[in-house]
Structures are given as structure tokens and as C-alpha cells.
PDB file of N, CA, C and O in Angstrom:
ATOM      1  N   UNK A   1     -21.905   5.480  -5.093  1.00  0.00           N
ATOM      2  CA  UNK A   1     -21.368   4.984  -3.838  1.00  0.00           C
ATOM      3  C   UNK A   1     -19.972   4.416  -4.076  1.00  0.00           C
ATOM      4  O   UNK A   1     -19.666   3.942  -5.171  1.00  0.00           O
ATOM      5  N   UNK A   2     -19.215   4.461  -3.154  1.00  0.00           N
ATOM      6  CA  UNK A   2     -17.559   4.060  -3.472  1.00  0.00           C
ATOM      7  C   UNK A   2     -17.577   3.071  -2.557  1.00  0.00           C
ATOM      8  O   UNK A   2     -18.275   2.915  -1.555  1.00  0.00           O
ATOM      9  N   UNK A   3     -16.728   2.432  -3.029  1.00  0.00           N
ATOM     10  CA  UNK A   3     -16.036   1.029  -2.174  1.00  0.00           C
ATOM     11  C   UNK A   3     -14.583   0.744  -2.392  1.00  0.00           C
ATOM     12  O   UNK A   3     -14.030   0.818  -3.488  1.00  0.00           O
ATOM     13  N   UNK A   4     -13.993   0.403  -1.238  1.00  0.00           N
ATOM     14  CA  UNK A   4     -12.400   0.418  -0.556  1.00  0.00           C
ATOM     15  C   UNK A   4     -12.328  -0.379   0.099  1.00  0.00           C
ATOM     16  O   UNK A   4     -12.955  -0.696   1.110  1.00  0.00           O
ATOM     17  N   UNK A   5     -10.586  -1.289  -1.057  1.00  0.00           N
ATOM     18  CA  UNK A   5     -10.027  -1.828  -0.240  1.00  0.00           C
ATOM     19  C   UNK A   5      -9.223  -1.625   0.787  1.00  0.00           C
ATOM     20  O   UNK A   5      -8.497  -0.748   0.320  1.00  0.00           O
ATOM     21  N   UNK A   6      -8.729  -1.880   2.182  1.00  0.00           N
ATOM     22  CA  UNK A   6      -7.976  -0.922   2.805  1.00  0.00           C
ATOM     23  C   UNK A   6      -6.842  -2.173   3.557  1.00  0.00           C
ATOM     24  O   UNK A   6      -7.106  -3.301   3.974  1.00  0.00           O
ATOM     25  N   UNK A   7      -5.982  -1.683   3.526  1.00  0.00           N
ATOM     26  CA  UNK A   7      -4.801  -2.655   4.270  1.00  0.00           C
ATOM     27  C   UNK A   7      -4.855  -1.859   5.670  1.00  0.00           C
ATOM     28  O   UNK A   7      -4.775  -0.631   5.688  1.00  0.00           O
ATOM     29  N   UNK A   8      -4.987  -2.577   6.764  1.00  0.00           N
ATOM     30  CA  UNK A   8      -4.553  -2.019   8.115  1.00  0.00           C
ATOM     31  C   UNK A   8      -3.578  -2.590   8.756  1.00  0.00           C
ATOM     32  O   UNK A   8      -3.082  -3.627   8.315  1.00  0.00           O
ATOM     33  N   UNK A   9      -3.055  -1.900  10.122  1.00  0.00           N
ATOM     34  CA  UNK A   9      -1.671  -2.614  10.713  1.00  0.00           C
ATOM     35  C   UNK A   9      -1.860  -2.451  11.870  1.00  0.00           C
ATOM     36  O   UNK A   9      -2.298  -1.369  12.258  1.00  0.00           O
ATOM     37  N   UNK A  10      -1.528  -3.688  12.934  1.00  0.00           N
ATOM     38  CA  UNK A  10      -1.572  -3.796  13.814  1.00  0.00           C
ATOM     39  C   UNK A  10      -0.604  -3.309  14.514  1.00  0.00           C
ATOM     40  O   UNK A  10       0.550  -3.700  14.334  1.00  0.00           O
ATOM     41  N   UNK A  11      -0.995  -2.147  15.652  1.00  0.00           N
ATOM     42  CA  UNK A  11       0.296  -1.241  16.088  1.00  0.00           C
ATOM     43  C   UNK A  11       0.998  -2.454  17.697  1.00  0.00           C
ATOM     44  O   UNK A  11       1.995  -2.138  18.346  1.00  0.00           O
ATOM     45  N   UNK A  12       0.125  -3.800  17.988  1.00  0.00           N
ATOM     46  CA  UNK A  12       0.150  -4.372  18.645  1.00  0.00           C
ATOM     47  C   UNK A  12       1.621  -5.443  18.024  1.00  0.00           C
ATOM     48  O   UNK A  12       2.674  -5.649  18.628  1.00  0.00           O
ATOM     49  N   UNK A  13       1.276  -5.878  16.888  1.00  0.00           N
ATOM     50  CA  UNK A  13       2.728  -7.372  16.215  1.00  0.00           C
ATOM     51  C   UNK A  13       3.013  -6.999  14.865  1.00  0.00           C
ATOM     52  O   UNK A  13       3.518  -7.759  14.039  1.00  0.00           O
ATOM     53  N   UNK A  14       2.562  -5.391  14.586  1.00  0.00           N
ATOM     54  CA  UNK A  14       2.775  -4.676  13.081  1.00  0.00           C
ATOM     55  C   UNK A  14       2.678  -6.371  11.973  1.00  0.00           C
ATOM     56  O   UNK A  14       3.392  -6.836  11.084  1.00  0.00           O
ATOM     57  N   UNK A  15       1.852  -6.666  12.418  1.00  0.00           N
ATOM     58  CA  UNK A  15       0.733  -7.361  11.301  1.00  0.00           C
ATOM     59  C   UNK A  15       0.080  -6.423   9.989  1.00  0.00           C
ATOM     60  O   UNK A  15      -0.013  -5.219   9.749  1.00  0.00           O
ATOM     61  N   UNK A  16      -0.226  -7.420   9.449  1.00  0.00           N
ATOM     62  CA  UNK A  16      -1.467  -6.429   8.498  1.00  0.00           C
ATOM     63  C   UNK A  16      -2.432  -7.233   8.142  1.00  0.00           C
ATOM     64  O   UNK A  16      -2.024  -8.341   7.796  1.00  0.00           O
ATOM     65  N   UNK A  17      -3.812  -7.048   8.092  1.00  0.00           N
ATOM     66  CA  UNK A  17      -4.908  -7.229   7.493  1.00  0.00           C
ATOM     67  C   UNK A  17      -5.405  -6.745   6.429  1.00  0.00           C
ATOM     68  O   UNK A  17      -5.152  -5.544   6.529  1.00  0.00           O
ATOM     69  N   UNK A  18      -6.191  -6.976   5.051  1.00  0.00           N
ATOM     70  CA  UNK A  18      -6.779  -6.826   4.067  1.00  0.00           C
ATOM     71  C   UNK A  18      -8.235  -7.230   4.027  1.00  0.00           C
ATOM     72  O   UNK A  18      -8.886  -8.268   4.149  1.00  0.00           O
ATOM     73  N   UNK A  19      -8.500  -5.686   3.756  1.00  0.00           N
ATOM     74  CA  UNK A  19     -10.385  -6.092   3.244  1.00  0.00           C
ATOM     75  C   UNK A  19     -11.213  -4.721   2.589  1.00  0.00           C
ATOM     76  O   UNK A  19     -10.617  -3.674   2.338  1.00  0.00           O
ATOM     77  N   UNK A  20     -12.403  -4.879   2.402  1.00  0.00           N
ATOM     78  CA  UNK A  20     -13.316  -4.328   1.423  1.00  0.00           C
ATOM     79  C   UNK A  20     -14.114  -3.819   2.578  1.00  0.00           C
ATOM     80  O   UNK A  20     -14.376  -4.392   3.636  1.00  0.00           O
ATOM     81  N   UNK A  21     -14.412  -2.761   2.209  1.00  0.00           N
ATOM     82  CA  UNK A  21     -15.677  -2.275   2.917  1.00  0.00           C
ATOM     83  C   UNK A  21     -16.339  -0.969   2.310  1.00  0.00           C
ATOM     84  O   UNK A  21     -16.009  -0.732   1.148  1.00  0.00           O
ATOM     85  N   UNK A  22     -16.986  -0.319   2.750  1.00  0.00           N
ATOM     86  CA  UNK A  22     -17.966   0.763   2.020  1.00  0.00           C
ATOM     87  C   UNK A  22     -17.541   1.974   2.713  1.00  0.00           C
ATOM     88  O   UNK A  22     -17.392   3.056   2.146  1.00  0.00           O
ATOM     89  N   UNK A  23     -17.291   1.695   4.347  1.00  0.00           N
ATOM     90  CA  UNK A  23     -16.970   2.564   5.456  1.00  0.00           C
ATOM     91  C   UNK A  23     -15.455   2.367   5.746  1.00  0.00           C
ATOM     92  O   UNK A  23     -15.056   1.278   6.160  1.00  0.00           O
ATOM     93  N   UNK A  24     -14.884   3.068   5.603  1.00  0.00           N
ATOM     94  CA  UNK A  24     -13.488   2.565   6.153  1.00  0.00           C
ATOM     95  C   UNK A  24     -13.331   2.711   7.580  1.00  0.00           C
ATOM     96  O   UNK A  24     -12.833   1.835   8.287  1.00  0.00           O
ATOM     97  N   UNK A  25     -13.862   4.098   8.105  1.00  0.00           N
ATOM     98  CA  UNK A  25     -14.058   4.184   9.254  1.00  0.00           C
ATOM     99  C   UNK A  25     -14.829   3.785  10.432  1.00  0.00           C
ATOM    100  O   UNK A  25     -14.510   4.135  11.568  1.00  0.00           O
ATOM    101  N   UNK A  26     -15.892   3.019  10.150  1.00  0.00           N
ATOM    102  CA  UNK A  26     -16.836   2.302  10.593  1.00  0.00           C
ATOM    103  C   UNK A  26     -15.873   1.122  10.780  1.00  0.00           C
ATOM    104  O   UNK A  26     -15.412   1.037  11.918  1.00  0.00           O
ATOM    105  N   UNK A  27     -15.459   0.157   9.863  1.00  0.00           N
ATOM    106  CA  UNK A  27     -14.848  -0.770   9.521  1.00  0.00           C
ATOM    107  C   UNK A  27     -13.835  -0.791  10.317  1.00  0.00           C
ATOM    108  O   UNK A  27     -13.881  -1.719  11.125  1.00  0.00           O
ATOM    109  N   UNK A  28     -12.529   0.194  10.425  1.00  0.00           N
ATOM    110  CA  UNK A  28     -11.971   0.521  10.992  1.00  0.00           C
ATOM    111  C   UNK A  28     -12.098   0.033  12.902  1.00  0.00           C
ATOM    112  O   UNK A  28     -11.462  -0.861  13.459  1.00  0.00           O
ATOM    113  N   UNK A  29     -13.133   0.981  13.529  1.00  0.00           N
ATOM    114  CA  UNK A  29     -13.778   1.088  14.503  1.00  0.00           C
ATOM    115  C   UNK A  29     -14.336  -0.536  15.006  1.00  0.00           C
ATOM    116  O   UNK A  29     -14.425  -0.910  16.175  1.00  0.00           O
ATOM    117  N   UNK A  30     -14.579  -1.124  14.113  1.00  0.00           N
ATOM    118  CA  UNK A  30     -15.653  -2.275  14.617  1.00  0.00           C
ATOM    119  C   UNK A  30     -13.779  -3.495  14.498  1.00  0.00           C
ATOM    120  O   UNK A  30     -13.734  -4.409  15.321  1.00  0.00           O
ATOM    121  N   UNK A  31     -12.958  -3.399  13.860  1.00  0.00           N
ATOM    122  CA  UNK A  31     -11.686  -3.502  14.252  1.00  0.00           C
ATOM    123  C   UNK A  31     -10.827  -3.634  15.850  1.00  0.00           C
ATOM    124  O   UNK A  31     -10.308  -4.501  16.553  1.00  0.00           O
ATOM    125  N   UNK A  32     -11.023  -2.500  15.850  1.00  0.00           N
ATOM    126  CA  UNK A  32     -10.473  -1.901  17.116  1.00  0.00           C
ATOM    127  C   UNK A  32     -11.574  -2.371  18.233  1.00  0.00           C
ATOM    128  O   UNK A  32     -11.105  -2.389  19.371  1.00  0.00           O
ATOM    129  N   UNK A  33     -12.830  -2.722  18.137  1.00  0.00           N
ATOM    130  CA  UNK A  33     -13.520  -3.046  18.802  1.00  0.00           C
ATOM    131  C   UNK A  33     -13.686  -4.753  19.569  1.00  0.00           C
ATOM    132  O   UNK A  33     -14.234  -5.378  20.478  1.00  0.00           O
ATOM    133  N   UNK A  34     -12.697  -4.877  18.337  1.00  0.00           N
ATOM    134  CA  UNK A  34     -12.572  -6.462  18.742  1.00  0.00           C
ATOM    135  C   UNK A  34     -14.011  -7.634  18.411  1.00  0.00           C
ATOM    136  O   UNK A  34     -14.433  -8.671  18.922  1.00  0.00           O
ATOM    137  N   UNK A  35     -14.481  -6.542  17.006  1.00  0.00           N
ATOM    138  CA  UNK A  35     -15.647  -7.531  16.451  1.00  0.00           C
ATOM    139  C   UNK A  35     -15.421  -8.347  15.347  1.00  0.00           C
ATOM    140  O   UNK A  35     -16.311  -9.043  14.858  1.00  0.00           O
ATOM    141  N   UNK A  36     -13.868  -8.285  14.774  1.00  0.00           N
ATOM    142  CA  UNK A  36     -13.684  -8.759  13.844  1.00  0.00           C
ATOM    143  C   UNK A  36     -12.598 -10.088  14.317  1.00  0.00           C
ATOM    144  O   UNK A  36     -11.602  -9.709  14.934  1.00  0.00           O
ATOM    145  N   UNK A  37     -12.705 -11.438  14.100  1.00  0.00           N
ATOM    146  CA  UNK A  37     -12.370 -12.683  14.596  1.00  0.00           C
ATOM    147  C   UNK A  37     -10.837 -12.583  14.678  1.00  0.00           C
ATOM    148  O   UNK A  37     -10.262 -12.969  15.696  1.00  0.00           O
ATOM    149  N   UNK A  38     -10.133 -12.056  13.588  1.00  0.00           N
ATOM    150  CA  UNK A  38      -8.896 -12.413  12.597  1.00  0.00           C
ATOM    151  C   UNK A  38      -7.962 -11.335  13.830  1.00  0.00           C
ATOM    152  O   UNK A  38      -6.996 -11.602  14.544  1.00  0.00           O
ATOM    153  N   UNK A  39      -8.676 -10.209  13.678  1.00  0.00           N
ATOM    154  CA  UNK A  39      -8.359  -8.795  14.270  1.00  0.00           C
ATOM    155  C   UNK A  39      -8.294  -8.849  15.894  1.00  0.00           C
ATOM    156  O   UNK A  39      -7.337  -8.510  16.589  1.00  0.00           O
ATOM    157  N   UNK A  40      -9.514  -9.344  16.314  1.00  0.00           N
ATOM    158  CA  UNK A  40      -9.650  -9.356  17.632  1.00  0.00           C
ATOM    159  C   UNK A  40      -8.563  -9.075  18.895  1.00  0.00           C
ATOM    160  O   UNK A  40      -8.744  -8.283  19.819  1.00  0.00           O
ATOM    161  N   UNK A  41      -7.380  -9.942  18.684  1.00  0.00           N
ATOM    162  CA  UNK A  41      -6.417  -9.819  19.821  1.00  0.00           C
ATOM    163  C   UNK A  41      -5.271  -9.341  19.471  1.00  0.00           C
ATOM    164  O   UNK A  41      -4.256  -9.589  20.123  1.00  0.00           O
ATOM    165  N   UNK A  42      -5.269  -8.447  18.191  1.00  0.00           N
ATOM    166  CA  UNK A  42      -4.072  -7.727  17.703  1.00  0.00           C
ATOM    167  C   UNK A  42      -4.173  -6.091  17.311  1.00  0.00           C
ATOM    168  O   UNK A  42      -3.570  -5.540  16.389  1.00  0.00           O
ATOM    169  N   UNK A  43      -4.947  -5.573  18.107  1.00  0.00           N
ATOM    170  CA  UNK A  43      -5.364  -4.380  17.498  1.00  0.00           C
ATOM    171  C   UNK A  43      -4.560  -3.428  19.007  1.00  0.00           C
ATOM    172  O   UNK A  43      -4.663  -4.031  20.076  1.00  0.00           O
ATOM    173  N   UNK A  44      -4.089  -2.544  19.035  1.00  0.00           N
ATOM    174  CA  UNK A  44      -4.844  -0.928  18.088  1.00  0.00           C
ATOM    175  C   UNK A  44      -4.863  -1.557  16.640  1.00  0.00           C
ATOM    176  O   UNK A  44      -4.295  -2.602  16.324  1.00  0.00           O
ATOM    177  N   UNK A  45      -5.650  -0.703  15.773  1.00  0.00           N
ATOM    178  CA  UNK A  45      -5.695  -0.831  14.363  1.00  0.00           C
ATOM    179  C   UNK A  45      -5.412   0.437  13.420  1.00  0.00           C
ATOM    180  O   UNK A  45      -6.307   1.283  13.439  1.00  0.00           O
ATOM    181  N   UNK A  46      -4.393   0.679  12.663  1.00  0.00           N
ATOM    182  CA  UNK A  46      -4.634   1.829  12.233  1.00  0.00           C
ATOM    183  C   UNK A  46      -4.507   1.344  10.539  1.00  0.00           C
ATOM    184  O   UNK A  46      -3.725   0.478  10.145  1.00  0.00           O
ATOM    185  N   UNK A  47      -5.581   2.211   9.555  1.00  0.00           N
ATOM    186  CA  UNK A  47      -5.283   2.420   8.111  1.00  0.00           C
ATOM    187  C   UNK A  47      -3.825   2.857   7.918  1.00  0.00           C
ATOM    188  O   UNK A  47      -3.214   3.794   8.431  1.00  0.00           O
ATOM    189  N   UNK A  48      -3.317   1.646   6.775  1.00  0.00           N
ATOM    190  CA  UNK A  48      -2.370   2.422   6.156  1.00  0.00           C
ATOM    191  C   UNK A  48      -2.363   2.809   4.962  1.00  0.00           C
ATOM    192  O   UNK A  48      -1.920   3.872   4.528  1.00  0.00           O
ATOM    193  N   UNK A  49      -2.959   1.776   4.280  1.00  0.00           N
ATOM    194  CA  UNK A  49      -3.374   1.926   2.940  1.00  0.00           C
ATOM    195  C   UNK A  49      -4.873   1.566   2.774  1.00  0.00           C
ATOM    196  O   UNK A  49      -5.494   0.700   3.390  1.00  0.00           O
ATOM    197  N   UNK A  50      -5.328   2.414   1.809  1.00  0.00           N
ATOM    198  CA  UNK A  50      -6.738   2.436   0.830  1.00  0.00           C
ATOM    199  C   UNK A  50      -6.986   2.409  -0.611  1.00  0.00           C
ATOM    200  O   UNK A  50      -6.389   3.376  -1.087  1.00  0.00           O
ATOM    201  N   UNK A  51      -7.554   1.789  -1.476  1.00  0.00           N
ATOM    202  CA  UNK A  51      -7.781   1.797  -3.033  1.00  0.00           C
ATOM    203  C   UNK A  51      -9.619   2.260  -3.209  1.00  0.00           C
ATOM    204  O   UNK A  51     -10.456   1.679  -2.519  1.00  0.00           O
ATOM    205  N   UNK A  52      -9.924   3.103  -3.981  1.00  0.00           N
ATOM    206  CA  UNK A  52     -11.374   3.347  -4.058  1.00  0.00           C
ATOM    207  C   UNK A  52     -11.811   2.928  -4.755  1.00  0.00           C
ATOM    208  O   UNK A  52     -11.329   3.257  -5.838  1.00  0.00           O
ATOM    209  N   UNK A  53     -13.096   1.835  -4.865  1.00  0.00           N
ATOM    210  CA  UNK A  53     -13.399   1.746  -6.225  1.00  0.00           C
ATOM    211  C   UNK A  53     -15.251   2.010  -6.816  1.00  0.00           C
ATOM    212  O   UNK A  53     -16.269   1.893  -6.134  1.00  0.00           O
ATOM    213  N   UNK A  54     -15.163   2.268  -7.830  1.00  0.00           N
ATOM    214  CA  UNK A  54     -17.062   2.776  -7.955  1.00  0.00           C
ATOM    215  C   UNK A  54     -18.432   1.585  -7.677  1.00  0.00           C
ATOM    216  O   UNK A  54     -19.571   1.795  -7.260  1.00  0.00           O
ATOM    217  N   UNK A  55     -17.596  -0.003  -8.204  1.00  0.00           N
ATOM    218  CA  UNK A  55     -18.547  -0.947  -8.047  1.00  0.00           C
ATOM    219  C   UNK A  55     -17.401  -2.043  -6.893  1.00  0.00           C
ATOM    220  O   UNK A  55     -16.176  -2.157  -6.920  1.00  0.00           O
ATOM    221  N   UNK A  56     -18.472  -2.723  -5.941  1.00  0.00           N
ATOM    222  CA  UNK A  56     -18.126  -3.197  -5.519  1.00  0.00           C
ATOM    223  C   UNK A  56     -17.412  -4.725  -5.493  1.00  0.00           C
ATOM    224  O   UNK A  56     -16.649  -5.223  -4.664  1.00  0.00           O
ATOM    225  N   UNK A  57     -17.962  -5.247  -6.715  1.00  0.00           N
ATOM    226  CA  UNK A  57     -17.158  -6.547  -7.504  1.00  0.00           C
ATOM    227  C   UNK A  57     -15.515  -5.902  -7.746  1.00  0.00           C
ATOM    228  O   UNK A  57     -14.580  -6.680  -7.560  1.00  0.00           O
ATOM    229  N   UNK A  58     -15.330  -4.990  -8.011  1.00  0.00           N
ATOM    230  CA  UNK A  58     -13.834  -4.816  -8.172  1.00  0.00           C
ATOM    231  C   UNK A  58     -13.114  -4.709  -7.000  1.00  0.00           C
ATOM    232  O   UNK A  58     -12.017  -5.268  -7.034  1.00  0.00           O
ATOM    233  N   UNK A  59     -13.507  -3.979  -5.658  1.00  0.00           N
ATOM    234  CA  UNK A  59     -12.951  -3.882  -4.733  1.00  0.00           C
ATOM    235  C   UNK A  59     -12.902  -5.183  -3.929  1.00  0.00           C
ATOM    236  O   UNK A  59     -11.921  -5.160  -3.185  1.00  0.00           O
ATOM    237  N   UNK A  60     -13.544  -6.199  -3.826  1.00  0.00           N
ATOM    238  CA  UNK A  60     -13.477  -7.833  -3.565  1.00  0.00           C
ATOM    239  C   UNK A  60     -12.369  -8.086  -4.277  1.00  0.00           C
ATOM    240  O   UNK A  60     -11.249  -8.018  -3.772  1.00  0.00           O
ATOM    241  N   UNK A  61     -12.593  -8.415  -5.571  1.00  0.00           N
ATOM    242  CA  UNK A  61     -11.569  -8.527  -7.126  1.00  0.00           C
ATOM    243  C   UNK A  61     -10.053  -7.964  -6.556  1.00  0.00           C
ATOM    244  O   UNK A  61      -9.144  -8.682  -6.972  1.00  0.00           O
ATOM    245  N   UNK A  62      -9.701  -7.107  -5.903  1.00  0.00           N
ATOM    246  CA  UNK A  62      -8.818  -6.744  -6.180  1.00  0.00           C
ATOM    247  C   UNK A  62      -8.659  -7.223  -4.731  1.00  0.00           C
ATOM    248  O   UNK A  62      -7.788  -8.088  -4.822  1.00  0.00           O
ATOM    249  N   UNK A  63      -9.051  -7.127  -3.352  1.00  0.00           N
ATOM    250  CA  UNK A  63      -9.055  -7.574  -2.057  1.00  0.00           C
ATOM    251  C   UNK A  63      -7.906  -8.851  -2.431  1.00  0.00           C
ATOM    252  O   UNK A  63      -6.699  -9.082  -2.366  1.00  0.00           O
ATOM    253  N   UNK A  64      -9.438  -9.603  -2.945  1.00  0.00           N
ATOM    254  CA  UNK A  64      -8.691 -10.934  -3.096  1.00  0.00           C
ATOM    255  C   UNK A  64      -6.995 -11.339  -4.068  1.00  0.00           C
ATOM    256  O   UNK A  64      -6.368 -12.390  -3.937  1.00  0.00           O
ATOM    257  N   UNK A  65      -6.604 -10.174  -4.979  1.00  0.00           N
ATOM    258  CA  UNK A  65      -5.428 -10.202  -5.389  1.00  0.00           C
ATOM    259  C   UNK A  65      -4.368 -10.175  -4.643  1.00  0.00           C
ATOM    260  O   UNK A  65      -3.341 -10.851  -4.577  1.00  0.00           O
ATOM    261  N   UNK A  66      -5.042  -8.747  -3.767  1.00  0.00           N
ATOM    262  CA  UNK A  66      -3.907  -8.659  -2.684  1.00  0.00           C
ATOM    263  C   UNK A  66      -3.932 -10.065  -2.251  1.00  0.00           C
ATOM    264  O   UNK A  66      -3.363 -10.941  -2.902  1.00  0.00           O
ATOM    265  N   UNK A  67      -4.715 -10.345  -0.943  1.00  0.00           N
ATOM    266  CA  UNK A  67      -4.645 -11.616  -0.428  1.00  0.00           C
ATOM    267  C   UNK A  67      -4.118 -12.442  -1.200  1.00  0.00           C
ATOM    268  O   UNK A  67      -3.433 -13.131  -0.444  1.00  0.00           O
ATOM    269  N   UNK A  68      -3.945 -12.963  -2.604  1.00  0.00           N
ATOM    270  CA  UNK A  68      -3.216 -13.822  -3.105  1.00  0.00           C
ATOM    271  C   UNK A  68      -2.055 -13.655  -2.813  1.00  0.00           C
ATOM    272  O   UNK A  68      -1.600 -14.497  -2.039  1.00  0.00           O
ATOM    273  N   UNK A  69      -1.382 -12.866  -3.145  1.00  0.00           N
ATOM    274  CA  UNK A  69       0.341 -12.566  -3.030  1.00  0.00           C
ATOM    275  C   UNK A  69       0.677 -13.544  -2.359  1.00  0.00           C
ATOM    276  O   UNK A  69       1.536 -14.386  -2.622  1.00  0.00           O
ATOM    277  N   UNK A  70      -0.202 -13.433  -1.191  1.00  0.00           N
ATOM    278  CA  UNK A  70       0.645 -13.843   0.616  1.00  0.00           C
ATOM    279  C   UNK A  70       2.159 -13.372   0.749  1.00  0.00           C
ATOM    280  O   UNK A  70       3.043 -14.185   1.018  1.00  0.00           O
ATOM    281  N   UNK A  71       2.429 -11.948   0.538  1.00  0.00           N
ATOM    282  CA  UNK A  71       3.603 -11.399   0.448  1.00  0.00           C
ATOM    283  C   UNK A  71       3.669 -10.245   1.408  1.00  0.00           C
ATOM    284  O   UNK A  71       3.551  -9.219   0.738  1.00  0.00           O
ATOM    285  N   UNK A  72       3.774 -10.024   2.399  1.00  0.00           N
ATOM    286  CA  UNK A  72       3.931  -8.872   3.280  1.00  0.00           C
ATOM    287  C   UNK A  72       5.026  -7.917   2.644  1.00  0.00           C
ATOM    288  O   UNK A  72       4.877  -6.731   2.935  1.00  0.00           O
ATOM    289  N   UNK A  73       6.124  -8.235   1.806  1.00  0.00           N
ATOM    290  CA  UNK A  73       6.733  -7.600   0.676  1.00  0.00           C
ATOM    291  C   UNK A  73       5.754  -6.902  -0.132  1.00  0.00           C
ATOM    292  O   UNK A  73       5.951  -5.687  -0.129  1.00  0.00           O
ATOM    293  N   UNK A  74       4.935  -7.214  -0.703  1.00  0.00           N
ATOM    294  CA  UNK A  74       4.117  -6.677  -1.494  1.00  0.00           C
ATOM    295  C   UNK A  74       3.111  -5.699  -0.640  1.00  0.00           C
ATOM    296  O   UNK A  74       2.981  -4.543  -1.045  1.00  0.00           O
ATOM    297  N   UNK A  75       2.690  -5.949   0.046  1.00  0.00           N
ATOM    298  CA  UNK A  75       2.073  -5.135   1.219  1.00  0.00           C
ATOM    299  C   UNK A  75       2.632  -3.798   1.142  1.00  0.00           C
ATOM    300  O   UNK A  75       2.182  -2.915   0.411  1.00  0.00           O
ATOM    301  N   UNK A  76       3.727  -3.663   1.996  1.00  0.00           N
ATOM    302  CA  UNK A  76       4.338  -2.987   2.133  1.00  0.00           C
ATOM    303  C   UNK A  76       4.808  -1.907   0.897  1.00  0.00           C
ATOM    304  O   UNK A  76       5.043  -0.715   1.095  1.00  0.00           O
ATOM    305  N   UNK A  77       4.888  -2.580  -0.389  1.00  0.00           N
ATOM    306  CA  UNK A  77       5.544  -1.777  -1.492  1.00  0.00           C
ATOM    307  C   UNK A  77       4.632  -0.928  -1.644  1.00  0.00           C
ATOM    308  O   UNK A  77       4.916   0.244  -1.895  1.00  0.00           O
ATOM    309  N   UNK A  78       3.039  -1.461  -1.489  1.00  0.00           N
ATOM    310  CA  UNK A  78       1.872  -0.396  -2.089  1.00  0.00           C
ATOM    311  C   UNK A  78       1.557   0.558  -1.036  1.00  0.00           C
ATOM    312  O   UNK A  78       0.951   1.613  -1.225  1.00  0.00           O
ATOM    313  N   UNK A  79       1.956   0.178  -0.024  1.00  0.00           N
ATOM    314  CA  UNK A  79       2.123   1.333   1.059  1.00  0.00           C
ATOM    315  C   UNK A  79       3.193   2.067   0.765  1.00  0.00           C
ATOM    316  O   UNK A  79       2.971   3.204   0.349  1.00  0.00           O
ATOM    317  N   UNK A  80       4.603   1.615   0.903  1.00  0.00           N
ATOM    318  CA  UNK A  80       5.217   2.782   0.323  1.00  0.00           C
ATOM    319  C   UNK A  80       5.531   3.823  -0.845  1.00  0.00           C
ATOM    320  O   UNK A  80       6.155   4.883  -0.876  1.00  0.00           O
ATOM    321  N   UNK A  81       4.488   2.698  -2.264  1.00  0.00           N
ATOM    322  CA  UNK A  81       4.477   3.597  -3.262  1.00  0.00           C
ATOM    323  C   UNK A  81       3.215   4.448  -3.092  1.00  0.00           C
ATOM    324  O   UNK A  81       2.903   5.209  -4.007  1.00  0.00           O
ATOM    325  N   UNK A  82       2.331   4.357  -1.778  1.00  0.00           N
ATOM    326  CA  UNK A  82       1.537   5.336  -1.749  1.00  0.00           C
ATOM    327  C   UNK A  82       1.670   6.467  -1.171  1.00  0.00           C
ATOM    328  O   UNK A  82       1.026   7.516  -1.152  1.00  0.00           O
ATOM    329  N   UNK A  83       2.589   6.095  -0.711  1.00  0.00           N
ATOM    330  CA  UNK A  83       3.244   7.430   0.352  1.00  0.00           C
ATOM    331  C   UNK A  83       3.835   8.574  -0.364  1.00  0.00           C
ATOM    332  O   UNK A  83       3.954   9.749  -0.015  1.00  0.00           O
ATOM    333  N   UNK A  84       4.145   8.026  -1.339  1.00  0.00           N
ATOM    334  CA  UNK A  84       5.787   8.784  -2.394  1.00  0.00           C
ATOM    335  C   UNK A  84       4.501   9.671  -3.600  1.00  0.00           C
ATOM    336  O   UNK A  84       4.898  10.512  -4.408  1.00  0.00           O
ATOM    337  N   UNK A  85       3.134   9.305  -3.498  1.00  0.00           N
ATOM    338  CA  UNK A  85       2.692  10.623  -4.507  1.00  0.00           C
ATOM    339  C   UNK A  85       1.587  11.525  -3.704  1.00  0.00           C
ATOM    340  O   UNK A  85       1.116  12.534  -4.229  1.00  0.00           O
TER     341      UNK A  85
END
């Protein structure tokens, strides 16, 4: 089973959010649905970035790295160095 972290962006205040999930698209969906607290009044929601990982302690592990930064600079770089391969 795989697990992904995924950065999304709010096409509403081009925000971004960070998190873990199993479904991206499910996840995604329940987003846009306005079930998620953080998300709720800033969505459309679209994926921009995703990381896969095999156990799910790493994809938290690494969630929470991102979230450390607190750098929307940094955000952004792993989006655009994901774009470029």
C-alpha cells in the first residue's frame, strides 16, 4: 500500500496546504467539499505536488518537515523542481 504526501493550492487566495493521506483523490475531494476545517473557505482545491511513500511513518515524517519550513519559498521550489523532470 502507498502513502502520499501532497501539497495542494487554493485556486481561491493561491494558499497552500500540506498533508498525508493514502487517497489523494478522495482526500482531495473531501477538500473541495469543505470537510476539512483549515481548507473549508478557501477551496477550489487543486494537487500540485505529491511524494509516495511505502510505509506510512515516513509520509507523516516528511509531512511534518515540510510543515516545519513555514516557508512558502520552499513550497514552491519542490513544486517547481517537480515540474522540471
Amino acid at each position: 500500500m502507498s502513502y502520499y504526501v501532497y501539497i495542494i493550492r487554493s485556486d481561491r487566495d493561491e494558499s497552500y496546504y500540506v498533508g498525508s493521506t493514502q487517497d489523494i483523490e478522495a482526500r482531495l475531494t473531501r477538500h473541495n467539499q469543505g470537510r476539512s476545517r483549515y481548507t473549508r473557505n478557501r477551496g477550489p482545491w487543486v494537487v500540485v505536488y505529491f511524494e509516495e511513500y511505502s510505509r506510512r511513518a515516513d509520509a507523516v515524517k516528511r509531512e511534518k518537515a515540510i510543515k516545519n519550513r513555514k516557508s512558502r519559498d520552499y513550497i514552491e521550489s519542490l513544486i517547481r523542481a517537480s515540474r522540471q523532470t
